[in-house]
C-alpha positions in Angstrom: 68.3 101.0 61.6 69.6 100.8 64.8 73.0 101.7 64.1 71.4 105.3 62.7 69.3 105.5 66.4 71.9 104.7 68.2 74.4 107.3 65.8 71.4 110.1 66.4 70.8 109.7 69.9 74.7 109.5 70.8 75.1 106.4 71.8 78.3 104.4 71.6 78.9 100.5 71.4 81.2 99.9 74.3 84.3 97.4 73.4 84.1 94.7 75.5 87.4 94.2 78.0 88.0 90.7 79.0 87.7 90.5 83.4 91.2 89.5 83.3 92.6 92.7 82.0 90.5 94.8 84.7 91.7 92.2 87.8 95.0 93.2 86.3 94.4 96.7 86.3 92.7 96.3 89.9 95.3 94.5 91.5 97.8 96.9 89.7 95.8 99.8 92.1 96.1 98.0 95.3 98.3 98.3 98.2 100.6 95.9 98.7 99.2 94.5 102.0 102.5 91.9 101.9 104.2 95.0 102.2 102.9 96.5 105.6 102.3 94.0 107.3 106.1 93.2 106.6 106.8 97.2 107.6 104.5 96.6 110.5 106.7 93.5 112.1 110.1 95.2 111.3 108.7 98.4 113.7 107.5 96.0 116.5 110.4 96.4 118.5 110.8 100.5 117.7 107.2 100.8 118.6 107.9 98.9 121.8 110.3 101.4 122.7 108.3 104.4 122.1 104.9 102.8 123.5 107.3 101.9 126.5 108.4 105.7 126.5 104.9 107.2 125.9 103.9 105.5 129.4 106.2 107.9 131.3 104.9 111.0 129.9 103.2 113.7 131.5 99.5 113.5 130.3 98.9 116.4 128.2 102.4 115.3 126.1 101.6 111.9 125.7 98.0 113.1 124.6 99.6 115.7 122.2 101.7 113.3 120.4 99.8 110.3 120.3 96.6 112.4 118.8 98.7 114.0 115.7 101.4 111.3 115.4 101.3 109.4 112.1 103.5 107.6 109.1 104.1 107.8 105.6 100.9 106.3 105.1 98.9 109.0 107.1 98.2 105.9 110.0 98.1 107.2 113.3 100.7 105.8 115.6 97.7 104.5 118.3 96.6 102.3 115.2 100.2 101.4 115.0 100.5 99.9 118.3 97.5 98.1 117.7 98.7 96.5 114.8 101.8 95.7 115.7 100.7 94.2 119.2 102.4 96.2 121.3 99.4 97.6 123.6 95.7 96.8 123.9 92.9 99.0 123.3 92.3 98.7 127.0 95.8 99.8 128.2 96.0 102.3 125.6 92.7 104.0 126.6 93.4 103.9 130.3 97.4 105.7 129.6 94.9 108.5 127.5 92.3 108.4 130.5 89.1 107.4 128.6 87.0 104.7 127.6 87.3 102.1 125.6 84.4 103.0 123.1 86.2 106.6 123.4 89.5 105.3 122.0 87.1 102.9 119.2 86.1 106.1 118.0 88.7 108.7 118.4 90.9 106.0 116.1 88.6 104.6 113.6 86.7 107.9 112.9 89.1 111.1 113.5 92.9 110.1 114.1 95.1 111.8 113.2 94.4 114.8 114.3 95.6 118.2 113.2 97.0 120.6 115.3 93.9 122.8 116.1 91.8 119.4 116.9 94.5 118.5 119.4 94.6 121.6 121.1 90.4 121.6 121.2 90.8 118.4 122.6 93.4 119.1 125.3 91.9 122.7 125.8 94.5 124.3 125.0 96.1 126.9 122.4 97.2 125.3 119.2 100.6 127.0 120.1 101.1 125.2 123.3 99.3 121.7 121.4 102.9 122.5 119.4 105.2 122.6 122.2 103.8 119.8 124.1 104.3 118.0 120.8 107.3 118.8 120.0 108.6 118.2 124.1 107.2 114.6 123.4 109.4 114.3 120.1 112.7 115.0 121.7 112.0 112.5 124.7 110.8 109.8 122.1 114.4 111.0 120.1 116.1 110.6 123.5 115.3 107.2 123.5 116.7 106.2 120.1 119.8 107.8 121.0 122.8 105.7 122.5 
């Protein structure tokens, strides 16, 4: 009888799946942490160079880059620096010239930014966002180069 309910209302008997077959497929789904924080470590010293680099900028370059800057992983490059321990929250706001509850929520809630919210930000034209962009990329380049 309820076999012919079930049949008439549409209603399917679910197989059960053991919880050790879905941990498997879980874990199969998941990052491999292991595997940045390894990628994070071997860029310490890169990002040294850069953050050291980015401190010599002129404001609106450093700003440029560091708003739209990210990795393979679509991480922002200020989160980066954070990770990796090569600047403070603090240093980083004050190079950007704004607050520390500023820079919490510029990074956690909108970075990376694309090119038209640079530009917004920086009030300028996303052309000139570009160039001051792409200015910051060749010094960064420069300093990679022997």
């Amino acid at each position: 009888m309820v076999d012919l309910v079930a049949d008439l209302k549409g209603i399917r008997d679910m197989p059960m799946t053991s919880i050790e077959a879905n941990a498997a497929r879980l874990s199969a789904q998941l990052p491999d942490t292991a595997l940045r924080i390894e990628s994070v470590l071997e860029m310490r010293e890169p990002l040294r160079r850069v953050w050291k680099g980015l401190r010599e900028f002129p404001a609106d370059q450093l700003k440029s880059y560091l708003f739209y800057a990210r990795d393979q992983f679509d991480e922002d490059l200020i989160n980066r620096f954070l990770a990796a321990r090569v600047a403070t929250e603090d240093e980083i706001a004050a190079l950007l010239g704004m607050t520390r509850d500023r820079l919490r929520d510029l990074r956690l809630n909108e970075l990376p930014l694309d090119n038209a919210s640079v530009a917004k930000e920086l009030k300028v034209t996303a052309e000139r966002a570009y160039k001051l962009r792409r200015q910051a990329i060749r010094r960064i380049e420069s300093l990679f180069v022997k």
